[in-house]
C-alpha positions in Angstrom: 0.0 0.0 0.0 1.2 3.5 -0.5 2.5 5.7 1.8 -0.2 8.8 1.5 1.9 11.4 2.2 4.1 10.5 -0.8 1.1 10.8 -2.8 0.3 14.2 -4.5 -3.8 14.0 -3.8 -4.6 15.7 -0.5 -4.7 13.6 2.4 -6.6 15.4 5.5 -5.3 15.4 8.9 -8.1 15.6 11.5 -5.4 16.3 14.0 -3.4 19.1 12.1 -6.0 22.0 13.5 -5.2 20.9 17.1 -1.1 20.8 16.6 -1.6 24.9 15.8 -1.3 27.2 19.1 -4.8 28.2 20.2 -3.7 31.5 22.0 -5.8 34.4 21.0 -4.3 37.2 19.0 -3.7 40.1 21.9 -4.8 44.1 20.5 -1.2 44.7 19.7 -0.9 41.5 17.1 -4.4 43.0 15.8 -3.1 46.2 15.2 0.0 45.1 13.6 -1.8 43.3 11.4 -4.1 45.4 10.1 -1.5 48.4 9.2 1.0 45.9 7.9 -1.8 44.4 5.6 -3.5 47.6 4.5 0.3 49.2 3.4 0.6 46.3 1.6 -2.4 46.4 0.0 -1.8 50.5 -1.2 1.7 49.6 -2.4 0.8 46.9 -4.4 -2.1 49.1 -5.6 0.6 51.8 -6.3 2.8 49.1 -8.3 0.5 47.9 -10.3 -0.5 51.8 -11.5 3.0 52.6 -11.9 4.1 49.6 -14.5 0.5 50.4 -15.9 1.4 54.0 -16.9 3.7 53.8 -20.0 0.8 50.9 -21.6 -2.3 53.5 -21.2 0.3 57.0 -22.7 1.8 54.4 -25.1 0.5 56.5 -28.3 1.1 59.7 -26.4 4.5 58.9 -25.5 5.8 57.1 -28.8 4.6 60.3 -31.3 6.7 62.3 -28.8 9.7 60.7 -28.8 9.3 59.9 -32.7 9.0 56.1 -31.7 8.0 53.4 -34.0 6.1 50.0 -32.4 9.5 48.0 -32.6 11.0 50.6 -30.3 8.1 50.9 -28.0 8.0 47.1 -27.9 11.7 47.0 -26.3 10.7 50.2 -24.2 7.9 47.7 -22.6 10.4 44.5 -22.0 12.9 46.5 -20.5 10.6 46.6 -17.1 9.8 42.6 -17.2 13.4 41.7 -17.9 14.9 43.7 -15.0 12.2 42.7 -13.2 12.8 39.0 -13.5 16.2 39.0 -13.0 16.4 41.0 -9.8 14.1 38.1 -8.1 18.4 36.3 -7.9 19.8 38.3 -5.2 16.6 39.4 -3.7 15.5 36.5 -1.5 18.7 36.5 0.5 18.8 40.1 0.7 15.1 40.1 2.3 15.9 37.9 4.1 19.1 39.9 5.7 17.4 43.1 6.0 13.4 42.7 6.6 10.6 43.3 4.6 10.8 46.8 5.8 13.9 48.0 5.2 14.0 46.0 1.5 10.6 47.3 0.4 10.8 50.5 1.1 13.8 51.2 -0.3 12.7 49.5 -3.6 9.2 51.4 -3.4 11.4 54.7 -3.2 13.4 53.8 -5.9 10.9 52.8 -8.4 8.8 56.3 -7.7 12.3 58.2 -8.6 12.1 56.4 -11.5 8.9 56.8 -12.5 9.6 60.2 -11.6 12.4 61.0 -13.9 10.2 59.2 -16.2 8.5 62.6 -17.0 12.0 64.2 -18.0 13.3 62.1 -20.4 13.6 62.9 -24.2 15.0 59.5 -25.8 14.9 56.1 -25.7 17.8 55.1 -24.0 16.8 57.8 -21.2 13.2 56.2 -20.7 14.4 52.8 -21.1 16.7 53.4 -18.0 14.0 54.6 -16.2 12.6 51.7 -16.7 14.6 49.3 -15.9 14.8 50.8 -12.3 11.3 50.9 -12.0 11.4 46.9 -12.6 14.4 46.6 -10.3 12.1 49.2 -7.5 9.4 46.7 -8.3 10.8 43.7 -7.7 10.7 43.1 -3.8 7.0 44.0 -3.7 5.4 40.6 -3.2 8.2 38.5 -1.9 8.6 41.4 1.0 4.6 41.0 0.9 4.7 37.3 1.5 7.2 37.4 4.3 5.4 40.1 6.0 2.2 38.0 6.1 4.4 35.0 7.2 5.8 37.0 10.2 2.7 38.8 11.4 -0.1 36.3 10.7 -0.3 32.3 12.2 -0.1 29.8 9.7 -4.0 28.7 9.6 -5.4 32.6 9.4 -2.6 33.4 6.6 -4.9 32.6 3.5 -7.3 35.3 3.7 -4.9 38.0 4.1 -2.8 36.9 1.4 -6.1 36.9 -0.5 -6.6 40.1 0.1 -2.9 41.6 -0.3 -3.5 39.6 -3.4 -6.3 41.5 -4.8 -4.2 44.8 -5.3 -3.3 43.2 -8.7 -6.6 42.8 -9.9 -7.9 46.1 -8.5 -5.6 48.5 -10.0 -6.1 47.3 -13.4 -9.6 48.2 -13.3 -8.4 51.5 -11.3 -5.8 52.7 -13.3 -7.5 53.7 -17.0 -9.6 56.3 -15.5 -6.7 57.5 -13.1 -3.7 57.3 -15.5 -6.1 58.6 -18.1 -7.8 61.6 -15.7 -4.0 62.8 -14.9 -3.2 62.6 -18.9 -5.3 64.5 -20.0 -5.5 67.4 -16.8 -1.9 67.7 -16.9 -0.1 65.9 -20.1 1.4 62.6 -19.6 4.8 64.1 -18.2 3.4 65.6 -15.4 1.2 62.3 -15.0 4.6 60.1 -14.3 5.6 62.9 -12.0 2.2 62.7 -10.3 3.2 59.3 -9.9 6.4 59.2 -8.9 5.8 61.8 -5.8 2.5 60.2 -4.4 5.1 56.9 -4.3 7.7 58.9 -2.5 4.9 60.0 0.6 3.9 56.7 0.8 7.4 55.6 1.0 7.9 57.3 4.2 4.6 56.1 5.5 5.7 52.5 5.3 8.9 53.5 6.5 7.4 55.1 9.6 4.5 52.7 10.7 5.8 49.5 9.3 8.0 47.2 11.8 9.8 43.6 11.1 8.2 41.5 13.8 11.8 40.8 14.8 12.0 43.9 16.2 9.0 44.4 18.2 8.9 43.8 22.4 5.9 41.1 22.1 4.8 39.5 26.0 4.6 36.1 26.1 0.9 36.0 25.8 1.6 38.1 22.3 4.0 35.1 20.8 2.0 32.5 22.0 -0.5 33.6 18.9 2.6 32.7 16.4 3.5 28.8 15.2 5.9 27.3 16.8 8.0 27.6 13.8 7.7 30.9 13.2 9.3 32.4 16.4 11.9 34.5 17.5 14.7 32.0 16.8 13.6 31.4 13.4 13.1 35.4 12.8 16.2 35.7 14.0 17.8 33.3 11.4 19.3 34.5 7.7 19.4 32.5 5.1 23.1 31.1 3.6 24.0 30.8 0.3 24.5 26.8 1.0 20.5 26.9 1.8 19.8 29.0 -1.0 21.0 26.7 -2.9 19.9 23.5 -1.3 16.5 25.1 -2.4 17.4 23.8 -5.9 17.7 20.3 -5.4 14.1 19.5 -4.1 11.3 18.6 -6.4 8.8 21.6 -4.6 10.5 24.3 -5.1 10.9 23.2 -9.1 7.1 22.8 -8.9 6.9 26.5 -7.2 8.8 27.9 -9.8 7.6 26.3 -12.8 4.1 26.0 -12.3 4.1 30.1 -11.8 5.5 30.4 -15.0 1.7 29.2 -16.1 -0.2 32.2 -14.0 2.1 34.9 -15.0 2.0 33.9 -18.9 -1.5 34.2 -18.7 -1.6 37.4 -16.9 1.0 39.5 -18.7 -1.1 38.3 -22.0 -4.1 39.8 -21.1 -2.5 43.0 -19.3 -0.7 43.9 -22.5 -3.5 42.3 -25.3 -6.7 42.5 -23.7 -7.3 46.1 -25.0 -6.3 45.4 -28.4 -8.1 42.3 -28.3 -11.3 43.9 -27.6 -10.3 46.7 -30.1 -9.3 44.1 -33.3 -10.6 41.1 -32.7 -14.6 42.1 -30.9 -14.0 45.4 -33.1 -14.7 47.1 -30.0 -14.3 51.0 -29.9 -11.1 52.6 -28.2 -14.1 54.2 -25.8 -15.6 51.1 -25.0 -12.3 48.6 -24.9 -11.3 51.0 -21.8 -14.3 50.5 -19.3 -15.0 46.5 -21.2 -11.2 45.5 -20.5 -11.8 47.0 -16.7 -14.8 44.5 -15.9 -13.2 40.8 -16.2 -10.5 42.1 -13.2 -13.2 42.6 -10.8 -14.2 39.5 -11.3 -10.1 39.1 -10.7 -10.4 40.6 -7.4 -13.2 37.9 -6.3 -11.1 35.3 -7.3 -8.1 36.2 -5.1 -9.9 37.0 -2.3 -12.2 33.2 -2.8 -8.6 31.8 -3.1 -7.6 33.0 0.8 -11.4 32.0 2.0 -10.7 28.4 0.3 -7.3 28.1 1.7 -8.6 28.4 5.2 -11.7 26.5 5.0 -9.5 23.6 3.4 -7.0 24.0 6.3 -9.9 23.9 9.3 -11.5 20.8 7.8 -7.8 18.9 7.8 -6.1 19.3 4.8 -2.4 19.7 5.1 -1.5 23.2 4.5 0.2 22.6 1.5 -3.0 20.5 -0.3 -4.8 23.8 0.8 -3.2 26.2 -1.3 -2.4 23.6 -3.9 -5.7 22.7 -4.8 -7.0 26.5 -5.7 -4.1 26.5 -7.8 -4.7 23.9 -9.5 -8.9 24.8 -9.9 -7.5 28.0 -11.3 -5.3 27.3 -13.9 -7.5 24.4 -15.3 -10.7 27.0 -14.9 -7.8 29.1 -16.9 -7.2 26.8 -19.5 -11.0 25.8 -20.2 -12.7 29.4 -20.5 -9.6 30.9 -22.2 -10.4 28.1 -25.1 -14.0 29.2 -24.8 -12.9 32.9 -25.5 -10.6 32.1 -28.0 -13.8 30.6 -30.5 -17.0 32.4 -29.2 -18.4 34.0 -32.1 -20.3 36.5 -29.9 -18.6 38.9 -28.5 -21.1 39.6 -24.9 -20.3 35.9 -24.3 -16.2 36.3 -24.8 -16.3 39.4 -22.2 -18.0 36.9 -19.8 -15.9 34.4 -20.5 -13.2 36.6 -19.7 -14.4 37.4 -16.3 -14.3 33.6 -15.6 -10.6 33.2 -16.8 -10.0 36.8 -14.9 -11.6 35.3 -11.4 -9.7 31.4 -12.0 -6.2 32.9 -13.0 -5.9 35.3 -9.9 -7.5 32.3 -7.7 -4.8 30.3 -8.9 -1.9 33.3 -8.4 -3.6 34.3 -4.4 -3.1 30.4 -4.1 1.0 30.3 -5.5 1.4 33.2 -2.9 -0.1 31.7 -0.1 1.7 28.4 -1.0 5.3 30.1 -0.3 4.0 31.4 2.7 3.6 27.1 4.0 5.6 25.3 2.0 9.2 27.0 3.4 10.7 27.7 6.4 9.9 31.2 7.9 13.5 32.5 7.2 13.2 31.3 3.4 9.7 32.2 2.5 10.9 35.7 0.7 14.6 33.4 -1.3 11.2 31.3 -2.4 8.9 33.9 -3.2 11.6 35.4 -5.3 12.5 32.1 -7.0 9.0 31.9 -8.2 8.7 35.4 -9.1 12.0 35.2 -10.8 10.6 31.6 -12.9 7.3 32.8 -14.0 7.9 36.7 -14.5 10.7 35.1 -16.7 8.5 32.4 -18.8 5.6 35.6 -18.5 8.2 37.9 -20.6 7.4 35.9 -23.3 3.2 36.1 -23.7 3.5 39.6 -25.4 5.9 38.7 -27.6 4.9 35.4 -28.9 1.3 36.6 -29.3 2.5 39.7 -31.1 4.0 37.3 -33.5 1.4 35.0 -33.7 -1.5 37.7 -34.3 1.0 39.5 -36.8 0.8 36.1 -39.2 -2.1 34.8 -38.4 -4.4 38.1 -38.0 -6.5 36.4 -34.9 -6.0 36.3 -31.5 -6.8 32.4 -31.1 -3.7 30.8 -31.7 -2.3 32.9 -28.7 -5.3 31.7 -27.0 -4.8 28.2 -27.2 -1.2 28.2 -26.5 -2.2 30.3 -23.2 -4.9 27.7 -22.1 -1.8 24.8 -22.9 0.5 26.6 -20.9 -2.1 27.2 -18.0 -2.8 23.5 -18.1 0.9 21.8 -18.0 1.4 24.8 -14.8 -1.3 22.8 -13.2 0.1 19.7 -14.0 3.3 20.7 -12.5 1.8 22.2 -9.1 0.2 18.7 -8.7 2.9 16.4 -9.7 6.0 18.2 -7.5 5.0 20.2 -4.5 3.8 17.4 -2.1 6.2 18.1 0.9 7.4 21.2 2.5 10.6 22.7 1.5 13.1 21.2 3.7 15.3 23.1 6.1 18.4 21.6 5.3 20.1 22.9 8.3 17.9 21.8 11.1 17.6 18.1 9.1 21.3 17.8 9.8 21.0 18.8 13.5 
């Protein structure tokens, strides 16, 4: 007979609930909680607007600076690429210094840039801009999932990384009448320097309120709330280069990276294409694409914030803690694969937009779900040098979605074949969540003592 825990299908543990402390959370922990959770929620709001900005003043900013599509296209990689590859460093870096020393710094970086952003006058001048506005970027939701893992026990941490998890969704739906509103009041230079200043106050905010756990006086009563494994001793730990890369030799963290790979290609294809595929393919009008493309992401929002209600319930009726994040993510990226196929030949176009909102709400259930996954399947002091592994693997494979569906609508002058490669992609990411994360990430330090 099989062992069931080396089988990947959930197996619950009636006794799991009881191993977690029971203390109640005291009105410090509370409070904590809630500023830590709503910064994060306003920065990420703030990040998504910010990498949004040069997408809605694209025409705006390419007659400007004389610049033709192929030129704008490697204006727009330049954020994704330095994005990606500042995920390397990062997680032993966060790990070091704290979430709040490491995202602040990077939020006040990336509002410089998007700052200067309003001041440049060539290519190569915007395009650095850029690139630190992808390298500013980059700690946001690694520091975000260490935060949660610090300040939050491990059976309540779904629902807030539901909700951190919604920013994503929300500020696509936020940011054409905001980006657009500034654009036209005051030109779209003064819009990036809008931008870049709101980022620098609330750079200081987070900076003033925000505390690493680590660093707190808490009474006994206070850390009895937290897991056993995530107390002082393991706050106090940083993470070694021979962990780092002992991370690379077990089968979950492969599955962490990889299978993100699936949620980000689908995500950075319809942030980038879901305008023009409303305006060329539904022949929808450039008044109409702005407030239909804005619909499907609040059904985006719902689906990160079911994905931190599903993880919990899961949890509380005995799943293991990693089965209860895995499952959403699988459920969303098959959901993904199904109704992005159903979009992709729908000959009416009411019936693609709701189809949309279904593919919308399963894709950010699936990414709320690879988020709250880092936040059980490592040790507290690697959570973030995970986080940023998968950011790093699936902003990586996501680089390519804009490209390859450039291409493919270029020859083929439809949108479907990008579709179905989308929905396969989506599909072998789930295959990959299921088949390799099945254990916790392994302290390989504490195995050997």
């Amino acid at each position: 007979m099989p062992n069931p825990a080396s089988t990947p299908f959930p197996q619950p543990n009636p006794n799991f609930s009881s191993q977690l402390p029971t203390a109640p959370k005291t009105r410090t922990v509370l409070l904590r909680q809630w500023i830590s959770l709503s910064l994060l929620v306003l920065i990420g709001i703030v990040c998504i607007l910010d990498r949004s900005t040069l997408a809605l003043a694209n025409s705006d900013v390419s007659r400007d600076l004389k610049l033709d599509p192929a030129k704008m296209g490697l204006l727009l990689s330049g954020f994704s690429i330095a994005y990606s590859l500042s995920q390397l460093p990062l997680g032993i870096i966060l790990d070091r210094l704290g979430a709040r020393l490491v995202l602040g710094a990077g939020l006040l970086l990336w509002s410089i840039a998007q700052l200067c952003g309003g001041f440049v006058h060539t290519l190569r001048q915007f395009m650095v801009a850029r690139i630190f506005l992808g390298i500013g970027e980059s700690p946001t939701y690694p520091a975000g999932a260490k935060v949660i893992a610090e300040w939050f026990n491990q059976r309540e941490r779904g629902r807030p990384t539901g909700i951190f998890l919604a920013s994503p969704t929300i500020a696509p739906a936020l940011a054409p009448p905001i980006i657009t509103g500034l654009m036209l009041a005051f030109g779209w230079r003064r819009m990036f320097i809008i931008m870049g200043a709101a980022g620098i106050v609330l750079a200081a905010i987070w900076y003033l309120l925000m505390r690493d756990r680590k660093h707190v006086s808490l009474t006994p009563a206070e850390s009895a709330y937290f897991d056993s494994t995530n107390d002082i001793a393991a706050l106090q730990r940083t993470l070694s280069l021979n962990e780092w890369l002992q991370l690379f030799l077990q089968p979950s963290t492969w599955g962490i990276v990889g299978g993100f790979v699936g949620v980000i290609y689908t995500i950075w294809l319809y942030i980038n294409w879901l305008p023009g595929y409303l305006e060329f393919e539904r022949h929808l009008t450039v008044a109409r694409t702005g407030w239909v493309a804005s619909i499907p992401y609040l059904f985006g929002t719902l689906g990160a914030l079911a994905c931190g209600w599903a993880a919990d319930f899961l949890l509380s009726r005995g799943f293991s803690p990693i089965d209860s994040r895995k499952w959403p993510i699988c459920v969303g990226l098959v959901g993904t694969a199904l109704f992005t196929i159903l979009v992709a030949f729908t000959p009416n176009t009411v019936t693609a937009v709701i189809y949309l909102c279904f593919v919308m709400f399963f894709i950010y259930l699936a990414s709320a779900g690879a988020w709250a996954l880092v936040n059980v399947a490592a040790p507290n002091h690697m959570v973030a040098a995970v986080g940023c592994l998968q950011n790093f693997g699936g902003y990586l494979g996501g680089s390519f979605a804009p490209v390859v569906t450039g291409f493919l609508v270029k020859h083929t002058h439809s949108f479907a074949g990008s579709l179905v490669l989308s929905s396969a992609v989506s599909f072998i990411s789930a295959l990959v969540y299921f088949t390799l994360v099945t254990h916790p990430i392994r302290d390989s330090n504490a195995a050997r003592s």
